[in-house]
C-alpha positions as CSV (number, residue, x, y, z in Angstrom):
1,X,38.4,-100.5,-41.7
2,X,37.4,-101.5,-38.2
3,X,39.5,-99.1,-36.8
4,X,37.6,-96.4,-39.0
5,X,34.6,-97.5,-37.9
6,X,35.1,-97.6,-34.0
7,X,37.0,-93.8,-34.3
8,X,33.3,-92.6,-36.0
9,X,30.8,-94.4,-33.7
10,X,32.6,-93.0,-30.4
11,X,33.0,-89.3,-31.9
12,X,29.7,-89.7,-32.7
13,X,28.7,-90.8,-29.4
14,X,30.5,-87.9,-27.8
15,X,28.9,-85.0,-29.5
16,X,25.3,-86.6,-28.8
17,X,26.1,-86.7,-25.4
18,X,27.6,-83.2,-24.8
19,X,25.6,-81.5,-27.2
20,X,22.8,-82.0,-25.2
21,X,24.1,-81.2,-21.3
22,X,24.4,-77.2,-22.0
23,X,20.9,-76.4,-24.0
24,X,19.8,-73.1,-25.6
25,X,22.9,-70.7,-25.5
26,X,22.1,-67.6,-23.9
27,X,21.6,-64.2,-25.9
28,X,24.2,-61.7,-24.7
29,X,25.3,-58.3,-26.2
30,X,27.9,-56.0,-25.6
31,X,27.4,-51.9,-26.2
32,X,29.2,-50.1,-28.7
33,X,29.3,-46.6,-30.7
34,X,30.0,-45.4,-33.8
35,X,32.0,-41.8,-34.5
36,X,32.6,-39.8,-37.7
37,X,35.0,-37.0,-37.7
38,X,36.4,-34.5,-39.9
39,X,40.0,-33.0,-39.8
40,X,41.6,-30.5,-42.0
41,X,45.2,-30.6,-42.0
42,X,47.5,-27.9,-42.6
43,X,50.3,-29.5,-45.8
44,X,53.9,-28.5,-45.2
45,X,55.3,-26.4,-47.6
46,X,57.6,-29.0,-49.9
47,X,56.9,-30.0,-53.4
48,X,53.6,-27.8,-54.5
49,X,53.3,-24.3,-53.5
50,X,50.8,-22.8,-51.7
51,X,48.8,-26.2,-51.4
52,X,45.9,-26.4,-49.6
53,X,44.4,-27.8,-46.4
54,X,43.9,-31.8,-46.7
55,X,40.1,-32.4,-45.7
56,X,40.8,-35.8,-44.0
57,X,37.5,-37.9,-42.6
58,X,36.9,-41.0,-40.3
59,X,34.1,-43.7,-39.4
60,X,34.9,-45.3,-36.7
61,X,32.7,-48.4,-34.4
62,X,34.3,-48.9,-30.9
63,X,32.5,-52.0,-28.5
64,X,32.9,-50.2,-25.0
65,X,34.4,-53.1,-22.8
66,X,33.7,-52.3,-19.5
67,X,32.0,-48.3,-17.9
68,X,34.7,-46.1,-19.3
69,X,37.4,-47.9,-21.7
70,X,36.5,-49.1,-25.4
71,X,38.2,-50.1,-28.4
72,X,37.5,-50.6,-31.8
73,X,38.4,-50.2,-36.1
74,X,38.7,-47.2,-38.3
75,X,39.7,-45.7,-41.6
76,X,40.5,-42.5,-42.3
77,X,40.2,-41.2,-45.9
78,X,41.2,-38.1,-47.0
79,X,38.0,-36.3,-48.9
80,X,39.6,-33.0,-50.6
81,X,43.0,-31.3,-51.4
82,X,45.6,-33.0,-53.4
83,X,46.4,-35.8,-51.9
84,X,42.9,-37.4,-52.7
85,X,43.7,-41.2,-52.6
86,X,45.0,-41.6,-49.3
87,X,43.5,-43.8,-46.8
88,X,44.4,-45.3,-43.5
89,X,43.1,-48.0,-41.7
90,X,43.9,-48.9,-37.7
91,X,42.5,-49.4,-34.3
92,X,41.0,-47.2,-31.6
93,X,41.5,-46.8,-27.9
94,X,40.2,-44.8,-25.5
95,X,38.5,-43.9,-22.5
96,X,35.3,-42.2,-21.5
97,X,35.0,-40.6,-18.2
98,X,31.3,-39.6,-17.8
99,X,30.9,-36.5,-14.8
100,X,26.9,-36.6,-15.5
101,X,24.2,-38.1,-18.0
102,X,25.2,-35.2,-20.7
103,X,28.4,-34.4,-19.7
104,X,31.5,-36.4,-20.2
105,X,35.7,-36.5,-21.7
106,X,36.5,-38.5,-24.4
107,X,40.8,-39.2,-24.8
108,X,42.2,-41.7,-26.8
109,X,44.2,-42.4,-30.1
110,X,44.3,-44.2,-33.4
111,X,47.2,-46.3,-34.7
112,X,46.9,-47.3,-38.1
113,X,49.3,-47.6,-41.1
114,X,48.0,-46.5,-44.9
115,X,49.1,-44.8,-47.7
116,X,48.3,-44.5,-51.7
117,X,48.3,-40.4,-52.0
118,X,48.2,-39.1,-55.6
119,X,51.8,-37.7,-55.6
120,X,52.4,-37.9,-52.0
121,X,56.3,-38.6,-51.2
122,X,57.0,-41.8,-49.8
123,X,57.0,-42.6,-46.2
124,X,56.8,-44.9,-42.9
125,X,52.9,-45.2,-43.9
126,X,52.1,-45.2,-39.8
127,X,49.0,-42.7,-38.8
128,X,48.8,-41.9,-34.8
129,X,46.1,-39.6,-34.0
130,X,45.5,-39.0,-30.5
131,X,42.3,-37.2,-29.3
132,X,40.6,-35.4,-26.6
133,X,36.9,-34.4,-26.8
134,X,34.7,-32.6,-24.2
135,X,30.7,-33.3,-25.3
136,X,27.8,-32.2,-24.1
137,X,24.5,-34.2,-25.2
């Protein structure tokens, strides 16, 4: 019991004194963006005829980590054709070299894994989707 009692009096001791050396934390923030795209995918011609284009969205929200690179989550979902369950979820890379204020290049990828197509053959479930955007603001 003595034991007990000395191991709480100097763990309590300790976090009085050190809680009180570093004061208010300072408020920091770090910039990120958030991206929606659409994609309409040509289906191969295997089980169903004549199917048509897979309308296939994402939301993504990248945290830029220094000027140029960021990284972030996103989920792609696929919003018409046949295949209307599938999803995919992942991460984003890329990098975003600005020439002017309004003018910069946007390349990168995302690598994700999903699955859950209504009648969609089985696969490897991995999504990579590289990009490359010119944009004008």
């Amino acid at each position: 019991m003595k034991k007990l009692f000395y191991l709480l009096v100097v763990l309590s001791v300790h976090s009085s004194l050190f809680s009180q050396i570093k004061g208010i934390p300072e408020k920091m923030s770090q910039k990120g963006f958030a991206k929606i795209d659409f994609l309409s995918i040509e289906m191969p011609f295997t089980i169903i005829p004549n199917e048509q284009n897979l309308g296939f969205t994402g939301i993504h929200y990248n945290l830029l980590l220094d000027k140029s690179f960021y990284s972030g989550i996103g989920i792609y979902s696929a919003v018409s054709g046949f295949r209307g369950g599938f999803f995919t979820l992942g991460v984003n890379a890329g990098i975003k070299k600005y020439f002017s204020n309004k003018f910069y290049i946007d390349t990168g990828f995302h690598f994700g894994g999903g699955g859950g197509g209504t009648g969609a053959p089985d696969g490897g479930g991995a999504f990579i989707l590289p990009h490359f955007n010119v944009d004008i603001n």
